[in-house]
Every structure is written in structure tokens, then in C-alpha cells.
N, C-alpha and C positions, 0 to 999 in steps of 0.2 A: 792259258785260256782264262778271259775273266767269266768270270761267274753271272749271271743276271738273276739279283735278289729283289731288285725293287722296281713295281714302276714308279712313274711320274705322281700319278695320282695317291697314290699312295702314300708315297713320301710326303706329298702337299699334305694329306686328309691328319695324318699321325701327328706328323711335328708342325708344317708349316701354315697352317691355318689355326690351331689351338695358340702358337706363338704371336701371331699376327695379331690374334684377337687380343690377347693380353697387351701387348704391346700399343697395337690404336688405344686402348682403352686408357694406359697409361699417360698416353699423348695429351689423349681429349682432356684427363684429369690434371693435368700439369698447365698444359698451355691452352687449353680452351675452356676452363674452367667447368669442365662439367662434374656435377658429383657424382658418385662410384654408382649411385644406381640409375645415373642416367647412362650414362657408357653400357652399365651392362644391360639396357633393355635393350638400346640402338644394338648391340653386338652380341646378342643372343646367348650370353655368359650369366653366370651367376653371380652375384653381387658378393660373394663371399668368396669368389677364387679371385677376384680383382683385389681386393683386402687382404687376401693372404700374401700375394703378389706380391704389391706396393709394400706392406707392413714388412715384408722379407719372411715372413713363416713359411711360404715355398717356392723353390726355389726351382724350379723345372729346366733338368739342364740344356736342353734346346733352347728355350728361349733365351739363357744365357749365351749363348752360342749367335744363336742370328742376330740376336741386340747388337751383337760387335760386328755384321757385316752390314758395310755399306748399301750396297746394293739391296737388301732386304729391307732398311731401314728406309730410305728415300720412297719406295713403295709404300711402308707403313706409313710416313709423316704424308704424302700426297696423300693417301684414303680419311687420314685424318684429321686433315685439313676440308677435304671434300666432305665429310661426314657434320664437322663444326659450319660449315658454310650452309647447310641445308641442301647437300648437293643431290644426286638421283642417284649416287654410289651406294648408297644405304639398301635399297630396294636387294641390288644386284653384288651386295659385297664380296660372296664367296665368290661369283664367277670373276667380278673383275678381279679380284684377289689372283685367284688360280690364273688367268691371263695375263697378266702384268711378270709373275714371275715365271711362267712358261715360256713367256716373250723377251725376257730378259737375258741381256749377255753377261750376268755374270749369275746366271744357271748353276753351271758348275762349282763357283766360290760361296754359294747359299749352301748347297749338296757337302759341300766337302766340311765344310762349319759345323754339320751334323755327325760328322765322322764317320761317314759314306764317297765311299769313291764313285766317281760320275760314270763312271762305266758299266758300274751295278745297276745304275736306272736305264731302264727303257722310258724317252719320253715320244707319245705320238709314233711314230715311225722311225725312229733313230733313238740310238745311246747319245745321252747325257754326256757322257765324253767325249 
């Protein structure tokens, strides 16, 4: 019998939106040239977790984790593209955030990256699995 430890939102609010933020932030800083305290005003972070980030002084194992799934990543570079472009994503980031990978079919290989079995999550009305 599996166990059901986590929902959706959950999951999202813990790891996958704290990771997403770092990670757009990185993007913007790299290839859209923005400086660290421009990402972290647009992305409601502090300027000093973005710097700790980047510089490697922390290292937060989730987002080492989602950085290497595909799927999670093409979500982050599309927001961060939308974000550099002056798009209307900005307003609305969490919620398109949390839809984009709600909506996504590799749901599952985001969840398991975290080292969570997709069975544990209840998303909406059905398991993750």
C-alpha cells in the first residue's frame, strides 16, 4: 500500500518554486544580463541568496536536483526569457510557475529528482503516479 505523504502544492511551495526562483534568477544573470539585484527584485528573493547561490556558498540540494531535469528547466528558461522580454509572466509568476508544471508530462521525473515517489503526491484529483 503506498503511503500518501505529499500533495502537489506542497511539493511545489517547499522545493519547486524556491528552486525555480534561484534558477530564473541565474538565467536572467547569465544570459540576460541582469544584475543580481535586478533578478532578485523581479523574483521576490533576496539579493544575498542569489550571491550565495551563484558564488557556490549554498548549495540547496533540490535545486541541484531539478537544475539537471530537463523538463523543469525548459519551464524555467521559457519564464526567463518571458521575464527579460518585459513579458506579463512577471505579474503572475507563481501561478504560471505552479501551471506549467502541474501541466507538464514529465510531472513525475521533476517529483522523483527530489527523491519523492510520484505516488506519494496527490495532485488535484489523482496521484502523481
Amino acid at each position: 500500500m503506498v503511503r500518501l505523504r505529499y500533495s502537489y502544492c506542497e511539493v511545489f511551495v517547499k522545493f519547486m518554486l524556491p528552486a525555480a526562483r534561484i534558477l530564473i534568477a541565474k538565467e536572467l544573470i547569465m544570459k540576460y544580463d541582469y544584475t543580481q539585484l535586478q533578478a532578485a527584485r523581479v523574483l521576490g528573493v533576496s539579493q544575498a541568496l542569489i550571491n550565495y547561490y551563484i558564488s557556490g556558498r549554498r548549495r540547496p540540494r533540490y535545486v541541484e536536483a531539478l537544475s539537471k531535469n530537463e523538463g523543469f528547466m525548459m519551464i524555467v528558461n521559457d519564464l526567463a526569457r518571458c521575464i527579460s522580454q518585459k513579458g506579463n509572466c512577471v505579474s503572475r509568476l507563481v501561478c504560471t510557475l505552479c501551471q506549467k508544471i502541474a501541466g507538464s508530462e514529465r510531472l513525475e521525473s521533476m517529483i522523483r529528482s527530489l527523491r519523492i515517489e510520484p505516488q506519494e503526491v496527490i495532485t488535484g484529483s489523482r496521484i502523481a503516479g
